[in-house]
C-alpha positions as CSV (number, residue, x, y, z in Angstrom):
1,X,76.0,93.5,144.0
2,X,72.5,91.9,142.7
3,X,72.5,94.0,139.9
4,X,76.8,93.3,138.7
5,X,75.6,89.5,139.3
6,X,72.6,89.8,136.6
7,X,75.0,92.0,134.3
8,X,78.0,89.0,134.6
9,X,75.2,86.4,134.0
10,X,73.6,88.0,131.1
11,X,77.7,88.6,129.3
12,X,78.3,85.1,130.1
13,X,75.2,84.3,127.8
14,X,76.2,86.2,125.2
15,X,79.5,85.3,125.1
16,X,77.9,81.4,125.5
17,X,76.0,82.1,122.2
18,X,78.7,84.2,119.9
19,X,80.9,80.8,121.0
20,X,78.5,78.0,120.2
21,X,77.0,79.8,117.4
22,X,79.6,77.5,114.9
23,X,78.4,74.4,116.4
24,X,74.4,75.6,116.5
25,X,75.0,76.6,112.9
26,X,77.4,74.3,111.4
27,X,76.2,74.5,107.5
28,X,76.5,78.2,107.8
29,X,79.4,80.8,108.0
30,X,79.3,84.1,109.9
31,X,79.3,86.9,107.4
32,X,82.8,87.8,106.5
33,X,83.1,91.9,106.1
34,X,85.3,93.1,103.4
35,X,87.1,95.8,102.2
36,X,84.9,95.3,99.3
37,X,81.8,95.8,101.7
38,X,83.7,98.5,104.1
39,X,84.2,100.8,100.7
40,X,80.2,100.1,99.3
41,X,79.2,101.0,102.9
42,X,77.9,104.1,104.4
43,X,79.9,106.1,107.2
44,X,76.7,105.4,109.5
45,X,77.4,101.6,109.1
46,X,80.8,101.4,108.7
47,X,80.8,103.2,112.5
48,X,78.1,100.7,113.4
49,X,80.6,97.8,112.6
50,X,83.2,99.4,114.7
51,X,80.8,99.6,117.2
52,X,79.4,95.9,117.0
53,X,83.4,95.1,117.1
54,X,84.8,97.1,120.3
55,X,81.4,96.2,122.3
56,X,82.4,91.9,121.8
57,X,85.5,93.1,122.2
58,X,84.3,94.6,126.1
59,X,81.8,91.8,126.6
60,X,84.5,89.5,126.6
61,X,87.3,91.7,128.8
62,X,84.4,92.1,130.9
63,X,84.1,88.3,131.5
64,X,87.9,87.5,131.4
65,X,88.1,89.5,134.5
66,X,91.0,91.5,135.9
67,X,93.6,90.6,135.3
68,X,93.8,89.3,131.8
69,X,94.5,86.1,131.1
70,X,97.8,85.2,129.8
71,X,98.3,86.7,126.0
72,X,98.5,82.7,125.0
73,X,94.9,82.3,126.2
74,X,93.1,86.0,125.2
75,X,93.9,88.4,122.1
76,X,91.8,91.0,123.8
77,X,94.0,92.8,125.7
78,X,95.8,93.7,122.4
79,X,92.9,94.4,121.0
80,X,91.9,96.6,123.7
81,X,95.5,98.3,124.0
82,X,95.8,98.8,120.7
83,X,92.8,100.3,119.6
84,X,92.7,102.5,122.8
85,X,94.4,105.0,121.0
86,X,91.8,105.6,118.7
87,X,88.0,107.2,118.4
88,X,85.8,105.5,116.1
89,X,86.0,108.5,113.7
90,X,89.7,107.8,113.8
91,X,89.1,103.8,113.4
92,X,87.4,104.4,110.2
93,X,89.5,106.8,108.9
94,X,92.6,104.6,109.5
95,X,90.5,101.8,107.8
96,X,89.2,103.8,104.3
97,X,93.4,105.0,104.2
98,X,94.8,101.8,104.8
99,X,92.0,100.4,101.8
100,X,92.6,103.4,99.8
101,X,96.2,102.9,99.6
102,X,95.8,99.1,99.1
103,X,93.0,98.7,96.4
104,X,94.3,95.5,95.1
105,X,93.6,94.1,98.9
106,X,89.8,94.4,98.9
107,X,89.1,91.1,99.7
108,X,90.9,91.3,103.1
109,X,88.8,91.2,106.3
110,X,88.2,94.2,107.5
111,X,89.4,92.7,111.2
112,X,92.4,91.9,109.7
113,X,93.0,95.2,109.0
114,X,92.1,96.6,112.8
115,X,94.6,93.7,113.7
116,X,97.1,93.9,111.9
117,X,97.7,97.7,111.0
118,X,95.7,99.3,114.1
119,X,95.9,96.8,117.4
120,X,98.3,94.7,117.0
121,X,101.0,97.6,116.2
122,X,99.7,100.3,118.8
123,X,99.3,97.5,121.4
124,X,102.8,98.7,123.2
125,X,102.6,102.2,123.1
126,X,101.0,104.5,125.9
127,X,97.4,106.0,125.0
């Protein structure tokens, strides 16, 4: 019980500091990743931006708490549905095919992509 109450406090902080982190650096924006950048990277970072990306993603299902919060309140319960269907060998493969068919589109957000052509989509169906 001590130990879930330490593991809750210290995802609460990180979630505290992703969240302020506009407001503690207001003259600077968070790095935006590209299709531009996804295509120039490496497979060992392009796997460690998945990575980054589904662990926020269970830092912050892990403080929303069971059950989710209304899909008007929380996107991550799509994002976790939706991209439950897929390994991260499978992520970035869906990712280099969706930029390799759309080479006019590297300026898109790399996010947007997950969003829009792998959670947002799969979100319905049964893993």
């Amino acid at each position: 019980m001590k130990d879930n109450a330490w593991r809750r406090g210290l995802l609460g902080l990180v979630l505290a500091l992703i969240l302020a982190w506009p407001a503690i650096g207001s003259a600077r924006e968070v790095p935006l990743v590209t299709g531009e950048h996804w295509t120039k990277s490496t497979l060992q970072e392009r796997k460690s931006f998945l990575l980054g990306a589904t662990t926020i993603m269970e830092l912050e299902q892990e403080v929303e708490g069971t059950p989710p919060p209304p899909p008007d309140k929380s996107l991550i319960d799509v994002w976790c549905r939706g991209l439950s269907h897929y390994t991260i060998d499978e992520m970035v493969k869906a990712i280099d095919d969706w930029y390799g068919t759309h080479p006019d589109k590297l300026s898109r957000p790399v996010v947007e992509v997950m969003w829009y052509e792998l959670a947002k989509p799969n979100a319905e169906k049964k893993p």
